[in-house]
DOPA-15422 format. One record per atom (N, C-alpha, C): y, z, x; atom name; residue number from 1. Coordinates in Angstrom, 2 decimals. Atoms other than C-alpha are relative to their C-alpha. Last residue first. Example, Ala and Ser with C-alpha at 12.3 -4.5 7.8 and 13.67 -1.06 7.14 Angstrom:
2
y:z:x:atom:n
-1.19:-0.06:-0.82:N:2
-1.06:7.14:13.67:CA:2
1.09:0.73:-0.77:C:2
-1.19:0.00:0.89:N:1
-4.50:7.80:12.30:CA:1
1.20:0.00:0.90:C:1
END
This chain:
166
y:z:x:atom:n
-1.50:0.10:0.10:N:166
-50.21:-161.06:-53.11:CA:166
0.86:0.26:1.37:C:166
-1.09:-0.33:-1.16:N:165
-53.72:-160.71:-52.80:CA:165
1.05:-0.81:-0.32:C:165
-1.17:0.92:-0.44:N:164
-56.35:-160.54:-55.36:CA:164
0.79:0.07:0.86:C:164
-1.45:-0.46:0.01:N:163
-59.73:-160.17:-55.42:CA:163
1.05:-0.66:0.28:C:163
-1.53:0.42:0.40:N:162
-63.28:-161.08:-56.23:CA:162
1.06:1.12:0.29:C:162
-0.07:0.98:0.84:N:161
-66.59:-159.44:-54.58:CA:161
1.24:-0.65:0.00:C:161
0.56:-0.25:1.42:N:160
-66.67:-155.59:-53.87:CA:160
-0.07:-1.57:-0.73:C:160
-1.22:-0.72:0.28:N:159
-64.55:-155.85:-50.29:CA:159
-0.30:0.28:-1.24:C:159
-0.34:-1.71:-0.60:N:158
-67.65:-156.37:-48.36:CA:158
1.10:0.69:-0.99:C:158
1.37:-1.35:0.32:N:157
-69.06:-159.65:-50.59:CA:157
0.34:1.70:0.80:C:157
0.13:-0.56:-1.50:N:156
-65.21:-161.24:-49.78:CA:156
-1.11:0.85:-0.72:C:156
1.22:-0.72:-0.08:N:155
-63.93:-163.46:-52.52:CA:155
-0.80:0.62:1.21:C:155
1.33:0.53:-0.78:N:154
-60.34:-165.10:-52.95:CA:154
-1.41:0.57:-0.48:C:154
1.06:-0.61:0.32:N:153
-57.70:-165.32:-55.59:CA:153
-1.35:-0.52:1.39:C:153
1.04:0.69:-0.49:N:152
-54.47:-165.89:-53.67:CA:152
-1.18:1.07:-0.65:C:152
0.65:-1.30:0.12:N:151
-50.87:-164.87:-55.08:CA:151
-1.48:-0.62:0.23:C:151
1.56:0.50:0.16:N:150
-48.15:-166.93:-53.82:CA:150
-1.03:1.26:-0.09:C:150
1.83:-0.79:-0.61:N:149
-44.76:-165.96:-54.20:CA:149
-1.22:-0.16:-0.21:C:149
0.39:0.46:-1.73:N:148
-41.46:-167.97:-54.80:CA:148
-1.12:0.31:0.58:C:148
-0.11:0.97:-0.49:N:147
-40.79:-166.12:-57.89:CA:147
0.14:-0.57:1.46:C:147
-1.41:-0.18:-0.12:N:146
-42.60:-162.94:-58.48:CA:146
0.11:-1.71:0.83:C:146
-0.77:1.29:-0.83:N:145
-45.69:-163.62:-60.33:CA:145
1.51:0.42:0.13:C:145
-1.36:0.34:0.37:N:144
-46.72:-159.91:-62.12:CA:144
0.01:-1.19:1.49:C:144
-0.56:0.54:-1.61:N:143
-50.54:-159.68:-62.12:CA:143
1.24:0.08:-0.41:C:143
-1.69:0.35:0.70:N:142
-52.43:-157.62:-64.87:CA:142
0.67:-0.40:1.07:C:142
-0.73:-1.06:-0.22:N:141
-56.37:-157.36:-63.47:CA:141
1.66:-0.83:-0.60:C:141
-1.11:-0.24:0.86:N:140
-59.52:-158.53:-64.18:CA:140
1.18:0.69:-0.04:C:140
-0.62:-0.48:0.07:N:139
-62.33:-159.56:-62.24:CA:139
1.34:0.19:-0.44:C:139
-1.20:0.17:1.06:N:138
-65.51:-160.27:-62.64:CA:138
0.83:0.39:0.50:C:138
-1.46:-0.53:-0.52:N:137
-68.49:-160.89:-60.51:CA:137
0.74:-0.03:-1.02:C:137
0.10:-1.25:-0.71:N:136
-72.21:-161.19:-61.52:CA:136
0.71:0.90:0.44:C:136
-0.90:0.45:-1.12:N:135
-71.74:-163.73:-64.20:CA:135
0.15:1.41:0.49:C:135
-1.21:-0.22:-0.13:N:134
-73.61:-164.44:-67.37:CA:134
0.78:-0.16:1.13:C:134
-0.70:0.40:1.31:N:133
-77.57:-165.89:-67.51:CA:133
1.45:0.85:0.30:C:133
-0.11:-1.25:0.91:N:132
-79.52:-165.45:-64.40:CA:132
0.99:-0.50:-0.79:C:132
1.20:-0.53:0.69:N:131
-81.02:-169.02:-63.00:CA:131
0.19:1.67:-0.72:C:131
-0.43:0.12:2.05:N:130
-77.33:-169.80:-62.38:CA:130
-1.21:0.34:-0.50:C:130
1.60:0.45:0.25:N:129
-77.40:-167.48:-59.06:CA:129
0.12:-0.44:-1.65:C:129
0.63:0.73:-1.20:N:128
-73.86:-167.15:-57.54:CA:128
-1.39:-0.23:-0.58:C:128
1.57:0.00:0.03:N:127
-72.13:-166.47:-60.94:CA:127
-0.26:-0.64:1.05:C:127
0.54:0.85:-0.73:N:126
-67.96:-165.82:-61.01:CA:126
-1.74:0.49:0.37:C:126
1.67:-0.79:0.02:N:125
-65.22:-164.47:-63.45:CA:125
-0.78:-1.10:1.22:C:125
0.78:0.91:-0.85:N:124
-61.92:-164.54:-62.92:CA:124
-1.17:0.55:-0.20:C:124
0.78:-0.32:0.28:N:123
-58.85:-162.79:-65.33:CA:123
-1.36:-1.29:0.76:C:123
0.40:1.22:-0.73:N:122
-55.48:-162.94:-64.78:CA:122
-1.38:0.55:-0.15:C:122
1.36:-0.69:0.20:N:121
-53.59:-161.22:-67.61:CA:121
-1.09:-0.81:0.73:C:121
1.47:0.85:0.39:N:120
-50.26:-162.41:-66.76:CA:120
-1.07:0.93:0.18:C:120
0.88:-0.75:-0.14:N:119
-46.38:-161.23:-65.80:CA:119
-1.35:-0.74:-0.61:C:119
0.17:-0.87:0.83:N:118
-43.73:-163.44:-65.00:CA:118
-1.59:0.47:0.06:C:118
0.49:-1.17:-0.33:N:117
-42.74:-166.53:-62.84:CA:117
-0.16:0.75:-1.04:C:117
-1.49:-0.74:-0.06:N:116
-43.30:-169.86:-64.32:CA:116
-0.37:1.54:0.46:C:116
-0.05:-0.52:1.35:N:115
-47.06:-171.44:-62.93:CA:115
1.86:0.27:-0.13:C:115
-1.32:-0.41:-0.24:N:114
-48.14:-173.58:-60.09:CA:114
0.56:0.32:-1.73:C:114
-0.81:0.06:1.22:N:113
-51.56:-173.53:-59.95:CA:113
1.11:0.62:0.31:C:113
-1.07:-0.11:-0.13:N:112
-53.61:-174.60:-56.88:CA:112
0.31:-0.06:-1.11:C:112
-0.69:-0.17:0.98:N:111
-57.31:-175.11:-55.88:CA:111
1.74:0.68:-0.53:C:111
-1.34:-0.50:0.24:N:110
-59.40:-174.73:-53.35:CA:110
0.90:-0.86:-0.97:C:110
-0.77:0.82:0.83:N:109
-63.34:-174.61:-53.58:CA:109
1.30:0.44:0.46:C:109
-1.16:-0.63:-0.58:N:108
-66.47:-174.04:-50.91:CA:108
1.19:-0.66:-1.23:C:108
-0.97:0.50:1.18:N:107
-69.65:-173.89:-51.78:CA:107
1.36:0.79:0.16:C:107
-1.01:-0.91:1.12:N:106
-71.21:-172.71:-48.72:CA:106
0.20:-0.96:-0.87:C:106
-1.52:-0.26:-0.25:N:105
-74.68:-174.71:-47.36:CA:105
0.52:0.81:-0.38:C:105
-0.45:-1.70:-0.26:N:104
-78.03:-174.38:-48.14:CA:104
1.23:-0.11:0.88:C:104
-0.97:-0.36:1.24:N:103
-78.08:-178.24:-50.39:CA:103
-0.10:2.17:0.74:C:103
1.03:-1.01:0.66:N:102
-80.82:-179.43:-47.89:CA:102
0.76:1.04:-0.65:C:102
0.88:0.84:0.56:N:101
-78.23:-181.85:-46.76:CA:101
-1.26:0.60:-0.30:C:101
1.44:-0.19:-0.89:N:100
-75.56:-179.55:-46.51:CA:100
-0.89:-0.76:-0.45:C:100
-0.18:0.89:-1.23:N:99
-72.87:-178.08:-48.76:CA:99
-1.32:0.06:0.76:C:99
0.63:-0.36:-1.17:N:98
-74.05:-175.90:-52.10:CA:98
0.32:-1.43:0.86:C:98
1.34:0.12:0.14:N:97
-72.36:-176.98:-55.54:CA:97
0.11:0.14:1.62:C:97
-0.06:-0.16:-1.69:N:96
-69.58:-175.29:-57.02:CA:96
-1.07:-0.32:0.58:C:96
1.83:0.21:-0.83:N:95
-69.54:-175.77:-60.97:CA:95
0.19:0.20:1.47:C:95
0.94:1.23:-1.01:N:94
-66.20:-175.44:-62.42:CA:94
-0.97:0.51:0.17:C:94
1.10:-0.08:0.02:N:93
-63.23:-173.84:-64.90:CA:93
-1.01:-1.02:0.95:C:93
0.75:1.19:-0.86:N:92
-60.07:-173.73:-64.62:CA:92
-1.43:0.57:-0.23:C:92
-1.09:0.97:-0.94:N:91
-57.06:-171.98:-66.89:CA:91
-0.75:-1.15:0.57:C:91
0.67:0.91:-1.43:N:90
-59.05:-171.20:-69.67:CA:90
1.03:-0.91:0.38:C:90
0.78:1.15:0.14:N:89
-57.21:-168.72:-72.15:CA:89
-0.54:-0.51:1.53:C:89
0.87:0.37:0.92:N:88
-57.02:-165.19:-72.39:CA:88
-0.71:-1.43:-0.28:C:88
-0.12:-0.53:0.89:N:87
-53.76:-164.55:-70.64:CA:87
-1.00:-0.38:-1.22:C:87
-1.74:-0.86:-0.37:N:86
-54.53:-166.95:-67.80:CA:86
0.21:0.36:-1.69:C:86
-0.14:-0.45:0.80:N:85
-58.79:-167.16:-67.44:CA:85
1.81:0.65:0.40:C:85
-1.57:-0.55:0.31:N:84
-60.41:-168.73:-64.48:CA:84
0.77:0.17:-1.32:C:84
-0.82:-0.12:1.08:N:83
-63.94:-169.33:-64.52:CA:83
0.86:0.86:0.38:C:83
-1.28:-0.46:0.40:N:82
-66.46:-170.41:-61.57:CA:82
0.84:-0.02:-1.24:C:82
-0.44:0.42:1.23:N:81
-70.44:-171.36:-61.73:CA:81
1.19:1.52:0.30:C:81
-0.55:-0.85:0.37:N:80
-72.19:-171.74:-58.15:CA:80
1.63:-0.03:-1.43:C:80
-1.53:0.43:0.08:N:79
-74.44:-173.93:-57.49:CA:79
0.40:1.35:-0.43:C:79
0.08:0.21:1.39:N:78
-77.86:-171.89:-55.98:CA:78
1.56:-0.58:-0.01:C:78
-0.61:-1.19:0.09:N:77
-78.96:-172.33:-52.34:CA:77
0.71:-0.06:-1.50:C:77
-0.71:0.44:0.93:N:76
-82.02:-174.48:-51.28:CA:76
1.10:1.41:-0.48:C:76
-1.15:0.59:-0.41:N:75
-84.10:-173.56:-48.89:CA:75
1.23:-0.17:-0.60:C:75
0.00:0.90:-0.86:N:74
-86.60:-171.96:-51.44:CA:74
1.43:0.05:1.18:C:74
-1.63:0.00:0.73:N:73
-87.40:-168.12:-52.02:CA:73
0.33:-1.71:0.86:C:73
0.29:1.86:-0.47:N:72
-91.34:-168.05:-52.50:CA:72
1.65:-0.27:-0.21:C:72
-0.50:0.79:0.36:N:71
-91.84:-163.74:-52.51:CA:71
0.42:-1.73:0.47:C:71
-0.21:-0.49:1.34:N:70
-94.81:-161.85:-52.26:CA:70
1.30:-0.38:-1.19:C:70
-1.27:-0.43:0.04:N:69
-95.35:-163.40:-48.73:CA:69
0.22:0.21:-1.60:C:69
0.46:-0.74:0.96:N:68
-98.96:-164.04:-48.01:CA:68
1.51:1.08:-0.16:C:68
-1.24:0.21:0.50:N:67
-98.74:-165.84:-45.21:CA:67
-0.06:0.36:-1.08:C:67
-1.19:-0.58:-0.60:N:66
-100.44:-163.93:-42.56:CA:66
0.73:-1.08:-1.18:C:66
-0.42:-1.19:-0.07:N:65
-103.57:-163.96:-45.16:CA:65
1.28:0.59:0.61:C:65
0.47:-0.23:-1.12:N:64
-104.09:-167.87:-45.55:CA:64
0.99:1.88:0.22:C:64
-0.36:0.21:-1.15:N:63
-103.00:-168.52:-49.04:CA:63
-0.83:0.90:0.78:C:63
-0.19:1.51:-0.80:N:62
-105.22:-168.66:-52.16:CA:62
0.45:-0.22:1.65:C:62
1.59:-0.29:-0.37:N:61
-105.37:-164.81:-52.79:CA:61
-0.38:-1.19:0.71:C:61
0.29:-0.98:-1.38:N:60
-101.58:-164.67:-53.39:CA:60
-1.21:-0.23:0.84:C:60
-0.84:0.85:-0.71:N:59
-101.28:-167.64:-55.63:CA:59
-0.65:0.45:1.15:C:59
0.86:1.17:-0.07:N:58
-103.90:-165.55:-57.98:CA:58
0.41:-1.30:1.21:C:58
0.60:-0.27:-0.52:N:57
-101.55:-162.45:-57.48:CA:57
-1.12:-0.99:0.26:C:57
1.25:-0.68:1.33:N:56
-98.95:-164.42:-59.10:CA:56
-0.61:0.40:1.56:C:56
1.59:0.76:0.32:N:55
-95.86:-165.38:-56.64:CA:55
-1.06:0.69:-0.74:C:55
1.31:-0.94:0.30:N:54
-92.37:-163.72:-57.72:CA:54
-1.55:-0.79:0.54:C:54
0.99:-0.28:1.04:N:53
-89.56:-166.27:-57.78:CA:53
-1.21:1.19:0.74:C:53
1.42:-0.25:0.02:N:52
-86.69:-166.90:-55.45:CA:52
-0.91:0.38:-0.89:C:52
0.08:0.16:1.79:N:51
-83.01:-168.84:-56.78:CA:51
-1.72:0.29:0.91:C:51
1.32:0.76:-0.43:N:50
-81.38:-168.31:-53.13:CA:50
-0.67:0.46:-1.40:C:50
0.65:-0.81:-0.06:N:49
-77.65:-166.54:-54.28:CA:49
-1.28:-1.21:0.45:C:49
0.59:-0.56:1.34:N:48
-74.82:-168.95:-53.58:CA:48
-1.31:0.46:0.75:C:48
0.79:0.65:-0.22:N:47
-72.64:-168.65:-49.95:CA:47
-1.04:0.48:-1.28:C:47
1.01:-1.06:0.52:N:46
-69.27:-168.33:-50.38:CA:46
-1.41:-1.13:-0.10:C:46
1.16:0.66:-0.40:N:45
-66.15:-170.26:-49.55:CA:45
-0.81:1.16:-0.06:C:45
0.88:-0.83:-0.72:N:44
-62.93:-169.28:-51.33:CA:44
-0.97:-1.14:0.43:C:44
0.38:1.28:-1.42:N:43
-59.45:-170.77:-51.97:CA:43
-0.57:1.32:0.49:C:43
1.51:-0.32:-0.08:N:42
-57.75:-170.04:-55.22:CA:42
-0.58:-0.70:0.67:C:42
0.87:1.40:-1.25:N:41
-54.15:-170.42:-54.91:CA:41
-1.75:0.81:-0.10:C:41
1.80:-0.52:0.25:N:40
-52.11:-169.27:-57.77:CA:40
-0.62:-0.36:0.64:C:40
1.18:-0.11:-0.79:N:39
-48.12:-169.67:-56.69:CA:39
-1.43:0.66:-0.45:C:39
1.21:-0.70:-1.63:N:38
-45.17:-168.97:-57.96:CA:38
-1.06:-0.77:-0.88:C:38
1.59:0.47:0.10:N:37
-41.92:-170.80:-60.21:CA:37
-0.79:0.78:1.21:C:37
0.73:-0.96:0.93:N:36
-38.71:-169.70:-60.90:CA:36
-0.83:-0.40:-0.17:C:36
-0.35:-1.18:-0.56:N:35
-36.74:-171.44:-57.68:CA:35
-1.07:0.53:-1.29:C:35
-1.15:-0.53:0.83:N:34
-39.55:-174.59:-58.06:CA:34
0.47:1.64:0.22:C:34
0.05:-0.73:1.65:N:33
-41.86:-175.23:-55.80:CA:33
1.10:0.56:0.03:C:33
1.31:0.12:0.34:N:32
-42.55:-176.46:-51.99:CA:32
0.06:-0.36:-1.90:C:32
0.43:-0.91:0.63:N:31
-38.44:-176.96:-51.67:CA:31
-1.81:-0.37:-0.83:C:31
0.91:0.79:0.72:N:30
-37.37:-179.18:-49.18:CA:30
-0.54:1.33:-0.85:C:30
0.97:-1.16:-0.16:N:29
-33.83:-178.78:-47.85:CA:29
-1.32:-0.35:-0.53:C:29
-0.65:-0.94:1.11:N:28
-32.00:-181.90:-47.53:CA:28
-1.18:1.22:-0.07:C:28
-0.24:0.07:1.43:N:27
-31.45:-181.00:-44.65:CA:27
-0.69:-1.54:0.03:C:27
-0.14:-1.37:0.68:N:26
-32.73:-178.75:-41.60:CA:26
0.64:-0.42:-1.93:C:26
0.74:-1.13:0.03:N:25
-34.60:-180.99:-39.20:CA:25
0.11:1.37:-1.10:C:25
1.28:0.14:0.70:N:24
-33.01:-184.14:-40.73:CA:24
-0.41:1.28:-0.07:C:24
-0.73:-0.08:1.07:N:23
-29.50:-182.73:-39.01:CA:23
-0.99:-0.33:-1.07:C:23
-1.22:-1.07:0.93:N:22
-30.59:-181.52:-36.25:CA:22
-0.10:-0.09:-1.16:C:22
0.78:-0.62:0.42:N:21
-32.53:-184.96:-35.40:CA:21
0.02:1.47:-0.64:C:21
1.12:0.48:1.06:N:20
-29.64:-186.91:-36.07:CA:20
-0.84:0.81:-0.24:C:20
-0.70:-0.17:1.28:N:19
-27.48:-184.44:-33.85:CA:19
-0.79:-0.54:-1.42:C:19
0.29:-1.23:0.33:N:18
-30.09:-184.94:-31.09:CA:18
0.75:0.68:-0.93:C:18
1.30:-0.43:0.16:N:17
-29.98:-188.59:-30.89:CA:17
-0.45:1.56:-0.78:C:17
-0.38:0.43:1.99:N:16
-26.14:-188.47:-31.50:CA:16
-1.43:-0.30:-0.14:C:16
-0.40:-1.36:0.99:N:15
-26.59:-186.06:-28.03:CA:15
-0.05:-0.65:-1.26:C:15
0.83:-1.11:-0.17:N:14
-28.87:-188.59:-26.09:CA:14
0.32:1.15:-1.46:C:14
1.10:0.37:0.93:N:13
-26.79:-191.58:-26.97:CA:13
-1.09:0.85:-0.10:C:13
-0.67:0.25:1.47:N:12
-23.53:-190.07:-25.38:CA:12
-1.20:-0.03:-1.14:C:12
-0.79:-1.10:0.40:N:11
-25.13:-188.52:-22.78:CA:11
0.27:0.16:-1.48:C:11
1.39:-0.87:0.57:N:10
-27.19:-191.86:-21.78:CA:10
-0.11:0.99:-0.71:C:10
0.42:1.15:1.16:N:9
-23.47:-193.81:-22.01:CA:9
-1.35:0.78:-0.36:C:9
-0.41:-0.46:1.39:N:8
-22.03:-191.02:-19.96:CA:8
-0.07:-0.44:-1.13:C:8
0.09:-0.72:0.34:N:7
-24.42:-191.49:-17.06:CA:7
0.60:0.71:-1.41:C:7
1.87:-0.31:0.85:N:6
-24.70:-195.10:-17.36:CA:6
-0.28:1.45:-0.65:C:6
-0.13:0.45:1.25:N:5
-20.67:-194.82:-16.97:CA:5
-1.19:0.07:-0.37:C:5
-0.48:-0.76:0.60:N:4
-20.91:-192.74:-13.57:CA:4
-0.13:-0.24:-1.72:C:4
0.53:-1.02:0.22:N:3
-23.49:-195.20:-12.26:CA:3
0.44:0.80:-0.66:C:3
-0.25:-0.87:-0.69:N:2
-21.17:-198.51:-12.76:CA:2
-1.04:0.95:-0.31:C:2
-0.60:-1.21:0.53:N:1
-22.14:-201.29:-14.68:CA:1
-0.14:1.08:1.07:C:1
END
């Protein structure tokens, strides 16, 4: 075969190469979620409270004087107890348990609800230390889901705890 012809044979098979790929690259379209449907993404990592105790003054007297620390807070880092709440009821609920082989890791969760769009009473509660009884964080606020839009519950100890972003 001639050189000129290789060249317009490679040409040829080059471009219906690159038409194929074109043409995948952009159909059939792919749609994540539905047109009247958003997005709940809950996706934190956080590190639970350390579950320390008090030592007795009788403890105290026992140890060797430089250690004589008033509190005994272990290694160990507390699970952590999540609740999600859509217009009153329970959306999700969990446990979060400490990463790490001496359990002081984050507890890390993500999670995904795909809802219809419209308005909601979103409501999150969340306990880093289960040795106290309720839940340290809350938060509660009226969301409107606009379709197509993701609304992300995270947690950030600087920003006051739970929030949302849209």
């Amino acid at each position: 075969m001639s050189k000129p012809a290789a060249i317009v044979g490679q040409i040829i098979l080059y471009g219906a190469f690159a038409v194929f790929i074109g043409y995948f690259a952009t159909f059939p379209r792919y749609r994540q979620i539905p047109d009247d449907a958003a997005l709940i993404k809950l996706s934190m990592s956080h590190l639970g409270d350390r579950e320390c105790r008090k030592r007795t003054a009788e403890e105290l007297e026992k140890m060797p004087r430089n250690m004589r620390a008033p509190l005994e807070c272990p290694r160990e880092r507390s699970d952590i107890k999540l609740e999600v709440d859509l217009d009153g009821e329970k959306l999700f609920s969990t446990v979060m348990h400490p990463t790490g082989l001496s359990k002081d890791g984050v507890s890390t969760i993500y999670k995904r609800f795909e809802l219809k769009a419209g308005s909601y009473r979103l409501t999150v509660r969340m306990n880093d230390n289960l040795i106290k009884p309720g839940f340290n964080y809350i938060k509660e606020e009226q969301v409107t889901l606009k379709p197509g839009r993701v609304l992300v519950i995270d947690f950030n100890p600087d920003k006051g705890g739970l929030f949302f972003r849209q």
